[in-house]
Each structure stands twice: as C-alpha cells, then as structure tokens.
BALOBA-1460 file (C-alpha; in Angstrom, 3 decimals):
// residues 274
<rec num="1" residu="x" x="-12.569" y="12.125" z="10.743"/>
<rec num="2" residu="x" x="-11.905" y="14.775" z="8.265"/>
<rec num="3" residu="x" x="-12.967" y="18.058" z="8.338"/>
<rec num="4" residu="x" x="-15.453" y="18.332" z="5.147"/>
<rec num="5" residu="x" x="-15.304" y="22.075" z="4.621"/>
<rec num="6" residu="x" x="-12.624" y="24.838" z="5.393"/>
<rec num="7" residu="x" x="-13.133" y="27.752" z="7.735"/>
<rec num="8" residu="x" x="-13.492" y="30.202" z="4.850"/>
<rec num="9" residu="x" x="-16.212" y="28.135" z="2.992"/>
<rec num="10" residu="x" x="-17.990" y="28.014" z="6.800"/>
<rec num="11" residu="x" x="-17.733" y="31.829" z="7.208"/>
<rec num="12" residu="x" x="-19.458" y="32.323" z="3.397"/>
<rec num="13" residu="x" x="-22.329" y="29.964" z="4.462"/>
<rec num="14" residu="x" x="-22.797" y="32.009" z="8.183"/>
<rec num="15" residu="x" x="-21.895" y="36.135" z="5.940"/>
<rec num="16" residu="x" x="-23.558" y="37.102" z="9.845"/>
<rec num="17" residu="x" x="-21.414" y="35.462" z="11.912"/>
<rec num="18" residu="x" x="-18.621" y="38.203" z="13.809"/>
<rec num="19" residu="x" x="-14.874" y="38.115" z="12.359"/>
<rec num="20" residu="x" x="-14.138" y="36.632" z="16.130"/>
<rec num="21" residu="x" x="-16.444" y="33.340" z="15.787"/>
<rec num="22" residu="x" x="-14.145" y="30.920" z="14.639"/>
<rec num="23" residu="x" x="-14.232" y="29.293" z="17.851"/>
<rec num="24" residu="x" x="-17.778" y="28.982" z="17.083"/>
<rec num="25" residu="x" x="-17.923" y="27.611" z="13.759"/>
<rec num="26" residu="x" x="-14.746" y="25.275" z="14.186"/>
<rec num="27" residu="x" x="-16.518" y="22.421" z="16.493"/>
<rec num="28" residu="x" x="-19.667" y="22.929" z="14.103"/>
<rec num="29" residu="x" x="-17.693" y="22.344" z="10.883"/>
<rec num="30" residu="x" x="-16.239" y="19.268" z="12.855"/>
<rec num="31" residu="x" x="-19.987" y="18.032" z="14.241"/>
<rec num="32" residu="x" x="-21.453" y="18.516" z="10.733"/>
<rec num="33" residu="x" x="-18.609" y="16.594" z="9.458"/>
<rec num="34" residu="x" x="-18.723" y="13.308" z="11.529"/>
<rec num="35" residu="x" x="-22.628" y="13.270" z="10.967"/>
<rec num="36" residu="x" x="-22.415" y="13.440" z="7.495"/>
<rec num="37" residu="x" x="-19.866" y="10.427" z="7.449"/>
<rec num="38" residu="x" x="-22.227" y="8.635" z="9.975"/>
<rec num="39" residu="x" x="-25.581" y="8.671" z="7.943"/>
<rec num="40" residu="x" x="-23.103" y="8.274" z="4.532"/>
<rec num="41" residu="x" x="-21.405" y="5.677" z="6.759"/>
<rec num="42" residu="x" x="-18.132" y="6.283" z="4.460"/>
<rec num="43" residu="x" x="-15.005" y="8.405" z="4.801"/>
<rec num="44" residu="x" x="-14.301" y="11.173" z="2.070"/>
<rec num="45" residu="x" x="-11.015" y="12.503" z="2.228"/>
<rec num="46" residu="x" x="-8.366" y="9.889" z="0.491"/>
<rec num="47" residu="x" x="-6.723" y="7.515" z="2.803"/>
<rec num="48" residu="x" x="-4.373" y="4.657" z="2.765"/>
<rec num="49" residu="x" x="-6.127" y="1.601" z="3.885"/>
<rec num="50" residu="x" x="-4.289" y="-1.884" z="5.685"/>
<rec num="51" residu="x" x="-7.283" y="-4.441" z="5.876"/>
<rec num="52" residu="x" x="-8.310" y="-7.663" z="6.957"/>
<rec num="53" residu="x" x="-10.737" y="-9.892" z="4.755"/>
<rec num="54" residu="x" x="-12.637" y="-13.015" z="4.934"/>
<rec num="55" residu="x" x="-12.408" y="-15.371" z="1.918"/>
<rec num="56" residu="x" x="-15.409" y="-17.170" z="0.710"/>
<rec num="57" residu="x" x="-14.033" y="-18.997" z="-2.509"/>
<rec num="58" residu="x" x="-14.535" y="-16.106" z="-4.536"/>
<rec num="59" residu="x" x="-12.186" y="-13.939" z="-6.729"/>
<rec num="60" residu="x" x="-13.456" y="-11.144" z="-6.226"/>
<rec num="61" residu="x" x="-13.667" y="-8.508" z="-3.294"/>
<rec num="62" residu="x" x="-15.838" y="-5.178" z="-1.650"/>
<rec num="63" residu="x" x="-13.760" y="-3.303" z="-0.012"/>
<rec num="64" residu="x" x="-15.064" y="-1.309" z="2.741"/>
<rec num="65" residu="x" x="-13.366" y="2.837" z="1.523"/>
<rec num="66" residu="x" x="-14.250" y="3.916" z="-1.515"/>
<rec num="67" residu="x" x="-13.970" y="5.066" z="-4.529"/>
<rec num="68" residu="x" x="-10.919" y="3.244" z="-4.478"/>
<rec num="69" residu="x" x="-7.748" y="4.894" z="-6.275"/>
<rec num="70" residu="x" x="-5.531" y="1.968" z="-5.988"/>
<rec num="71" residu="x" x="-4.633" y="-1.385" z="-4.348"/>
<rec num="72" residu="x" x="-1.030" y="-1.458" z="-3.285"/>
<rec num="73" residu="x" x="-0.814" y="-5.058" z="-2.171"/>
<rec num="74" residu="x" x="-3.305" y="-8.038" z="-1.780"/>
<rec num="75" residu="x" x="-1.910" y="-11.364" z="0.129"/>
<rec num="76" residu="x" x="-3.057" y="-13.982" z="1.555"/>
<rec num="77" residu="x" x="-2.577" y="-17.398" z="3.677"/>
<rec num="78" residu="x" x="-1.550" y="-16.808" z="6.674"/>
<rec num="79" residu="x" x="1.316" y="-18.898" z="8.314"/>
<rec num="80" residu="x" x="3.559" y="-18.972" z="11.414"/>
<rec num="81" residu="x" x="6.638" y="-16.616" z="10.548"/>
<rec num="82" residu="x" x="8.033" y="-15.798" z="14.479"/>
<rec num="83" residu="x" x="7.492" y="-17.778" z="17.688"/>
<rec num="84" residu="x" x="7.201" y="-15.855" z="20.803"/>
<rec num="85" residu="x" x="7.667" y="-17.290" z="24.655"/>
<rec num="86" residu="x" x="8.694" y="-16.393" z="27.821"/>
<rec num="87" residu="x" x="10.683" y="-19.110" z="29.713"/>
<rec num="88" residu="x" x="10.492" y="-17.837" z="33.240"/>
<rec num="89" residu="x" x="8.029" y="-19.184" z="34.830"/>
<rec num="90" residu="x" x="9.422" y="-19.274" z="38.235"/>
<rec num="91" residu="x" x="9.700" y="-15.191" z="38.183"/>
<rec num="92" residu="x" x="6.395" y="-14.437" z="36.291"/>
<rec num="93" residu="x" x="2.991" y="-15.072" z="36.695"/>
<rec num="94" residu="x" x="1.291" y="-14.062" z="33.194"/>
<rec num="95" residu="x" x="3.088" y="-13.269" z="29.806"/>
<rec num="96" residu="x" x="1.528" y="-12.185" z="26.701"/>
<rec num="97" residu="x" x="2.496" y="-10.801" z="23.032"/>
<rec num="98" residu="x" x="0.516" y="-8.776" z="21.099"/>
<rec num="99" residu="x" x="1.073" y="-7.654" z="17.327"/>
<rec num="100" residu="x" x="-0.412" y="-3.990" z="16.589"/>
<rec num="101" residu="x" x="-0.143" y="-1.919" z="13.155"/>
<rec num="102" residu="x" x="3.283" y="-0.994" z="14.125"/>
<rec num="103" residu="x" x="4.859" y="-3.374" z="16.603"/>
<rec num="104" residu="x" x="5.401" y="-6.018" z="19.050"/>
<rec num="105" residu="x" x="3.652" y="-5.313" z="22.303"/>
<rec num="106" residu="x" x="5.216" y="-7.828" z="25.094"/>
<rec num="107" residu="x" x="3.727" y="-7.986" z="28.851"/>
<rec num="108" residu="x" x="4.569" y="-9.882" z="32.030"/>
<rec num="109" residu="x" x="3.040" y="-9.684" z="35.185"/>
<rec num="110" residu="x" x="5.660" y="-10.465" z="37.979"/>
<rec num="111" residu="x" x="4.403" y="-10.275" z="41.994"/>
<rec num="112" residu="x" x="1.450" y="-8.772" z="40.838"/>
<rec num="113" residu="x" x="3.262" y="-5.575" z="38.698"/>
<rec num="114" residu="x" x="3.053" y="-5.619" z="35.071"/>
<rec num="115" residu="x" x="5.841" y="-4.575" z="32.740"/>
<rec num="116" residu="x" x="5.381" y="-4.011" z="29.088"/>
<rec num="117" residu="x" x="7.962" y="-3.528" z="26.010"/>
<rec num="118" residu="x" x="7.239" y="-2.475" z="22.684"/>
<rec num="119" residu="x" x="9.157" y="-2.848" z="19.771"/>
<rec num="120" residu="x" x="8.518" y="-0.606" z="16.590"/>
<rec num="121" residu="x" x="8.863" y="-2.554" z="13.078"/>
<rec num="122" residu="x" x="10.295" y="0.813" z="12.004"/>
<rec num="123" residu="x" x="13.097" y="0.276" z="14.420"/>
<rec num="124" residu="x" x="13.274" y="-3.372" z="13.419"/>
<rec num="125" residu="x" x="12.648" y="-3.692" z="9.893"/>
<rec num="126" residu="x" x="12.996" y="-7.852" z="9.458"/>
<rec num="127" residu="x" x="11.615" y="-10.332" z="11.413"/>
<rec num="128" residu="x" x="15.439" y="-11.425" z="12.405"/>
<rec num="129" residu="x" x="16.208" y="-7.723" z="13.760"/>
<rec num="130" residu="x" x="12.610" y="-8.293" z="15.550"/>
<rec num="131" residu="x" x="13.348" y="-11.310" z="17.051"/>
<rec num="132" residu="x" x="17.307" y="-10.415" z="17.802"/>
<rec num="133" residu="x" x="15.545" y="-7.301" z="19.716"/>
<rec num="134" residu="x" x="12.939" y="-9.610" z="21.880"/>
<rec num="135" residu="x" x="15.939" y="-11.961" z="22.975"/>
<rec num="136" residu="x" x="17.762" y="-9.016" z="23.981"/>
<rec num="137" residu="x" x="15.017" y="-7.814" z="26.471"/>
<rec num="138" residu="x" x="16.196" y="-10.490" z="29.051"/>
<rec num="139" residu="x" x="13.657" y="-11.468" z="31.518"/>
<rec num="140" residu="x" x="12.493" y="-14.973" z="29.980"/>
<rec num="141" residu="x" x="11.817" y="-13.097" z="26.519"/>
<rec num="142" residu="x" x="13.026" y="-15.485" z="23.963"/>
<rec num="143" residu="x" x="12.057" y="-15.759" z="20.023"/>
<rec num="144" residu="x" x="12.436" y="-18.294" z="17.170"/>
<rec num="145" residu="x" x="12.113" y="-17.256" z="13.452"/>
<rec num="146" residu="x" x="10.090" y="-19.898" z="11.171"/>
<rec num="147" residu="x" x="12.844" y="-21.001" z="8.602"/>
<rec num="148" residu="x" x="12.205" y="-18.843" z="5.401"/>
<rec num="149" residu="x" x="10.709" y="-15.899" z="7.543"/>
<rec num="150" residu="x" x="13.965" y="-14.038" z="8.709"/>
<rec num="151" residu="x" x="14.382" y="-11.314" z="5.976"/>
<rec num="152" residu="x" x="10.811" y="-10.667" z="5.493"/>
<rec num="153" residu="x" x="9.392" y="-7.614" z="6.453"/>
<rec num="154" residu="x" x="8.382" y="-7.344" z="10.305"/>
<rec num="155" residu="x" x="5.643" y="-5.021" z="9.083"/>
<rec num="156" residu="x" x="4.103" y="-8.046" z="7.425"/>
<rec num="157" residu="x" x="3.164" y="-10.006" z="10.872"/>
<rec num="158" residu="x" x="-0.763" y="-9.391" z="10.943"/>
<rec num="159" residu="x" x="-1.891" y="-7.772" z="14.036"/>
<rec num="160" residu="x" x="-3.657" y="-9.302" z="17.078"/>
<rec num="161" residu="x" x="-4.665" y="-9.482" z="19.998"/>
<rec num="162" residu="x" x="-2.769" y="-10.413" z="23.036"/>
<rec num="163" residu="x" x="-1.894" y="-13.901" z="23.120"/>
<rec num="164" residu="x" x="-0.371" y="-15.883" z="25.928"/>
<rec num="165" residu="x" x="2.804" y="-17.474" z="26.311"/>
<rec num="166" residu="x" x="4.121" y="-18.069" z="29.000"/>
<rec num="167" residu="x" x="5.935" y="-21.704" z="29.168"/>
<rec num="168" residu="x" x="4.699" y="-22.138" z="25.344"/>
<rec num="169" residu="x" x="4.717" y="-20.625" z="22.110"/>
<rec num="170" residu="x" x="2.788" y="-17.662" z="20.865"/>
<rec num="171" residu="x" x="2.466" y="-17.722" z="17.152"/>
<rec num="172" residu="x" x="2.864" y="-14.757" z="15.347"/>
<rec num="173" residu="x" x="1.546" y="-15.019" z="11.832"/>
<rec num="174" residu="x" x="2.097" y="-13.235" z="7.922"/>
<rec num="175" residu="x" x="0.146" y="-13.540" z="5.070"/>
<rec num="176" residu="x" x="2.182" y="-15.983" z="2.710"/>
<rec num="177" residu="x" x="1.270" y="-16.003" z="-0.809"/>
<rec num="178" residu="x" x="0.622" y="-12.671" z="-2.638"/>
<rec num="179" residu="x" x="-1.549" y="-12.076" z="-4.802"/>
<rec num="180" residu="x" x="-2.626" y="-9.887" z="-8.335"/>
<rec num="181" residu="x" x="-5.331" y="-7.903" z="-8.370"/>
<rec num="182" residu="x" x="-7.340" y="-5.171" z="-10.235"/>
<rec num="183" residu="x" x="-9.822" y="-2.896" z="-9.685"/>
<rec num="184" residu="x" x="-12.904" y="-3.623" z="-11.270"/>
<rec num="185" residu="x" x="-14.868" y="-0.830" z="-9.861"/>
<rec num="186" residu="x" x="-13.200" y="1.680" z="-7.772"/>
<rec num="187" residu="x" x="-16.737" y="4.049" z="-7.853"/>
<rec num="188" residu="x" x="-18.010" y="1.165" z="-5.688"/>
<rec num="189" residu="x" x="-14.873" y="-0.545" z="-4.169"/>
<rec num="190" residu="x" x="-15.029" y="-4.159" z="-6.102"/>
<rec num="191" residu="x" x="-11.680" y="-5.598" z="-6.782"/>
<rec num="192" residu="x" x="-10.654" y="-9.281" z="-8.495"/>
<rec num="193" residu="x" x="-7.857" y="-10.899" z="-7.729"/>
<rec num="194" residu="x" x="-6.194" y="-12.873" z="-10.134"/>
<rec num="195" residu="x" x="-6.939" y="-16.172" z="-7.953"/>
<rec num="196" residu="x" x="-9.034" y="-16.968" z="-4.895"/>
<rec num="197" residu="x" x="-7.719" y="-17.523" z="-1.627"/>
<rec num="198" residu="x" x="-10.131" y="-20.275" z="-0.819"/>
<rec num="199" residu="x" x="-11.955" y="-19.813" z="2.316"/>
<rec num="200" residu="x" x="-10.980" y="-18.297" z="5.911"/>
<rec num="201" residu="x" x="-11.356" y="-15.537" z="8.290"/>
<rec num="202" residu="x" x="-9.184" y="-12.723" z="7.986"/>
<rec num="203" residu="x" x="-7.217" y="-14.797" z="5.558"/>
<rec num="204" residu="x" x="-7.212" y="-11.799" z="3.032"/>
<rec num="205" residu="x" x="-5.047" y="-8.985" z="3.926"/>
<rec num="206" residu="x" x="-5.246" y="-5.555" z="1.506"/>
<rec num="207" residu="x" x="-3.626" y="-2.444" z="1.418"/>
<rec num="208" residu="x" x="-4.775" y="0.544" z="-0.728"/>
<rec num="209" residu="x" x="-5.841" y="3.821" z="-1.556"/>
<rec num="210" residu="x" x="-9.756" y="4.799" z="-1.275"/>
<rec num="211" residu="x" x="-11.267" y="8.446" z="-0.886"/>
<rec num="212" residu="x" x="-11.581" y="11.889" z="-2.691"/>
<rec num="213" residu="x" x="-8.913" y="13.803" z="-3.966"/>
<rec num="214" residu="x" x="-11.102" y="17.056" z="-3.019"/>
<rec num="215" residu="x" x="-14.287" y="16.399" z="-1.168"/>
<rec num="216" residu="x" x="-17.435" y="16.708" z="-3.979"/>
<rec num="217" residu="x" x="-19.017" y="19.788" z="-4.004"/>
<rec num="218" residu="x" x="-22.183" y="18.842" z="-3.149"/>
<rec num="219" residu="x" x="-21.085" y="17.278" z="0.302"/>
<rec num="220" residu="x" x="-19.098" y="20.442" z="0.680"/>
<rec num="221" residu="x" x="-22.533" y="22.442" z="0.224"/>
<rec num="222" residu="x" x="-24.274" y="20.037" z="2.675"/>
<rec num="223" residu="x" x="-21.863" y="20.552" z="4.953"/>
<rec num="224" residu="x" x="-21.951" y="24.237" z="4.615"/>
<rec num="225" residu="x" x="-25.247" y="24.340" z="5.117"/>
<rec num="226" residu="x" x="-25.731" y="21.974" z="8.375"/>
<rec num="227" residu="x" x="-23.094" y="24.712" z="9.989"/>
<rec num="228" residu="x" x="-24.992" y="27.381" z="8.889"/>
<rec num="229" residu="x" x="-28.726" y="26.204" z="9.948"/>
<rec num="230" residu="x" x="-26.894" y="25.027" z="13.304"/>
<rec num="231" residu="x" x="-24.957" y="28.084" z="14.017"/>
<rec num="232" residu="x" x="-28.368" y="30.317" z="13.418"/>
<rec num="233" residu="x" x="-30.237" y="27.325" z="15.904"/>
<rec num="234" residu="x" x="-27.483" y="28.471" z="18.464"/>
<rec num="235" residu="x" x="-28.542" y="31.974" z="18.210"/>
<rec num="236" residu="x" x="-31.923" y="31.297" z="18.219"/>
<rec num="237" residu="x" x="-32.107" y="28.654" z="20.994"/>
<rec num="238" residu="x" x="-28.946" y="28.003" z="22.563"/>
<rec num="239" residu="x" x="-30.321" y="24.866" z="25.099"/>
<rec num="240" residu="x" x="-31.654" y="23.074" z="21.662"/>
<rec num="241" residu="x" x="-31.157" y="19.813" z="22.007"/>
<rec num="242" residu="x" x="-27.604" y="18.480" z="21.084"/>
<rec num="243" residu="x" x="-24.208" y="16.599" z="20.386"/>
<rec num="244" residu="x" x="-22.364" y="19.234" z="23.088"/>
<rec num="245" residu="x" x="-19.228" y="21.008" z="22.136"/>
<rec num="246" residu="x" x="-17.320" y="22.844" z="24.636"/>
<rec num="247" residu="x" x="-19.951" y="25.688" z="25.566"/>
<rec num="248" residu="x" x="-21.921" y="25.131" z="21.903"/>
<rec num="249" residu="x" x="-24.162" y="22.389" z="21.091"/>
<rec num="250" residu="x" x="-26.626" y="20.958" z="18.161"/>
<rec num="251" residu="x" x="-28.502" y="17.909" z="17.310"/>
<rec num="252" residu="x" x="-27.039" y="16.920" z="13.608"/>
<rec num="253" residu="x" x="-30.070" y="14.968" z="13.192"/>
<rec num="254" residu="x" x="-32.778" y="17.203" z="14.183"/>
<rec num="255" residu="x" x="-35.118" y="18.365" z="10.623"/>
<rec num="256" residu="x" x="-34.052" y="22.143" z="11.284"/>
<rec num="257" residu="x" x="-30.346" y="21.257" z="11.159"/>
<rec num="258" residu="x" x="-29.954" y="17.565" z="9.065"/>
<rec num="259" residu="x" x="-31.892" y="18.980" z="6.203"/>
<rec num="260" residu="x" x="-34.040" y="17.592" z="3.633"/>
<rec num="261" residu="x" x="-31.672" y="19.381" z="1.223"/>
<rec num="262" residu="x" x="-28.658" y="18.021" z="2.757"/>
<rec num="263" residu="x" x="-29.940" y="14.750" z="3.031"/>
<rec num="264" residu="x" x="-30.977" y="14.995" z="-1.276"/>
<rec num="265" residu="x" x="-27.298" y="16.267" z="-1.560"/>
<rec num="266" residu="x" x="-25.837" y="13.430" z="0.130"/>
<rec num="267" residu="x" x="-28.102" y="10.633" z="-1.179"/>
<rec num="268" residu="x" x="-26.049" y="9.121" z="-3.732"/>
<rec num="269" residu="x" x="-22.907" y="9.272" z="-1.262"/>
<rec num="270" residu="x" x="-24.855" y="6.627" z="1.040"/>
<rec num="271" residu="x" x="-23.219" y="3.268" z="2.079"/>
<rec num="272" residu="x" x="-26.649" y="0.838" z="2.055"/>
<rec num="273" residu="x" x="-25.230" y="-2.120" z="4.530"/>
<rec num="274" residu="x" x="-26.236" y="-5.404" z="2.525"/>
C-alpha cells in the first residue's frame, strides 16, 4: 500500500495541528490511504506487475492494475521444464518443493524435524545452475532438466504451491510459447494478444507496468481531506469508533470521516467487480 499523500500536503489540510504531530498524522495518512484503495479496490502508485491468467479462447485480456503503462512480456502454455525428487526414502518421512516469485523452496521432514533450503533464481540464473545447485544439497535432493529447458531462465518456472515428492517426481513448470501483445486500453487495463492461448487455468502468465506516475489530484484531495476530518474526530472524540493505530484510531468509513465529497472525488477511480 502506498502512501497517497505526503506529510507536507497532510499538515496543509490539518494548518491546526502542532509542528510535533507527525506521529499523529503519519498512521492517518496511511489509514486514509488503504481505505481509499479498498472502496476504489485498485492500487495508484505505478507498479510492476508478474500475473497469472485464465484463458477462455479469447485474444484479448483485463488485467487486474491499471491504467496500464506497458506490458513487458505475455506467455503462455505451460510445460514441464525441471523435475524435482528426493530419493531417500529410508531417511525421510515427507519431501516437498515449492516454486515462489524468487526461488526454489525444498522441505523434508526427517524423525519428525523439518529442514528447508531455498535457492534464489538470482543466485541461479538458468534452470541448469538451478538444478546443479539442488543436486548439490545432498540428502536425497536430486533434479532432472526437461531437454530444451537448461539455459532458460530459472525466473521463468511459475510459482506454486508445495508439491510432494518424495520417491517421485515433482514437476516444475514454465510458460512455453510467448506471445505479442498490445495495449488496447491502458485507461481500463484491456490488452490483445496477437493470438489466443486457447483455454486453461493460469495458462496466461503477464508481466507489466500499471499505476500513476503521480497520484491524481483529486485522490490526493480526498485523501487530504479523510486525514483532516479524522484528525479533528480525534480531537473531538478520541474513543470514536475505529481502525486502531498505535494510541490513535478512526473509522474510514464512518459519514463524518469517508465523506460524501471524498467519495464524489473518488467515483470515477472505482473498480465495479463484473
């Protein structure tokens, strides 16, 4: 969660508050911030993006960040690229590999104590270095590369969750046909790829760019004016009902803090779920 407005543009929206009350008006800028991205139900600040999609037959895609600035890679298909197993079955009891954002994540469970490595794809750039790295662990850890898979990225295995294999192989997949695409409507997040995928789940992977350079001005000013209503509500009434932080507290969606103008200022930021 970003913060939507800076301390400065707080402390012109609150001229009373005391030069000290930054430790005031911090965790309000922060509250007001994470309720206006809940009822908008979007981020603002600019982002890079790594998602998951499900095909449906169709060329074309909503992405969920937006407005997006640009799509840095769309692929798709997913296939076997690195086989995972641990062969000791006499010493352990349970072994499982998992695939995160930014490594391998291997556990076994050996009289009853678990032990876990994790290997960074930063540290092992290819699946071969990968795979050279799990067969060095020892232990039963042992790996074997799909042919054609070695010198691809490890960063390119799609995360999961933890799968088991001990005595047998634990797949670990990558998305194998890449794909064009253009934005069709960043405003709105639409994309079309330049074929479809066919149909799957999370047989769509894309990574990309979505957010505001500089948060609009009129979020800023709802923003601005949340902290200020809430910071006065403290004074007034400081047991008002609330989201608690530290010794301060509010409730964002009360009508004397969540604002009818705030709410106009923010209406054409809303995500409608369809």
């Amino acid at each position: 969660m970003t913060e939507l407005i800076t301390l400065d543009r707080a402390r012109q929206a609150v001229p009373a508050a005391e030069p000290d009350a930054d430790h005031i008006l911090t965790p309000l800028i922060e509250a007001a911030s994470a309720a206006i991205e809940r009822h908008c139900s979007r981020s603002f600040a600019s982002a890079g993006y790594n998602e998951y999609y499900d095909g449906d037959g169709d060329d074309t895609l909503l992405l969920k960040h937006f407005p997006v600035t640009e799509v840095a890679r769309v692929s798709a298909s997913p296939q076997a690229a690195l086989q995972i197993t641990n062969t000791d079955t006499s010493t352990n009891s349970r072994a499982t590999v998992r695939v995160t954002d930014t490594g391998l994540v291997l556990t076994r469970v050996a009289a009853g104590s678990s032990t876990s490595n994790t290997l960074t794809f930063a540290t092992y750039p290819t699946i071969a270095s990968l795979a050279a790295a799990v067969d060095s662990l020892g232990s039963g850890w042992a790996a074997t590369i799909v042919t054609g898979w070695g010198s691809r990225a490890s960063a390119d295995l799609i995360a999961c969750g933890g799968k088991p294999c001990l005595g047998e192989d634990a797949e670990c997949k990558a998305m194998s046909e890449e794909i064009a695409c253009s934005v069709v409507d960043g405003e709105t997040g639409r994309v079309r790829m330049d074929s479809s995928p066919g149909t799957g789940s999370r047989n769509i992977r894309v990574e990309y760019t979505a957010g505001f350079a500089a948060v609009p001005d009129d979020v800023q000013l709802a923003c601005a004016t949340m902290v200020s209503n809430a910071y006065h509500a403290l004074e007034r009434d400081g047991g008002l009902r609330s989201e608690r932080l530290g010794d301060y507290a509010f409730t964002a969606e009360s009508d004397t803090i969540f604002t009818a103008q705030a709410r106009r200022l923010l209406a054409p930021y809303r995500d409608y779920p369809v």
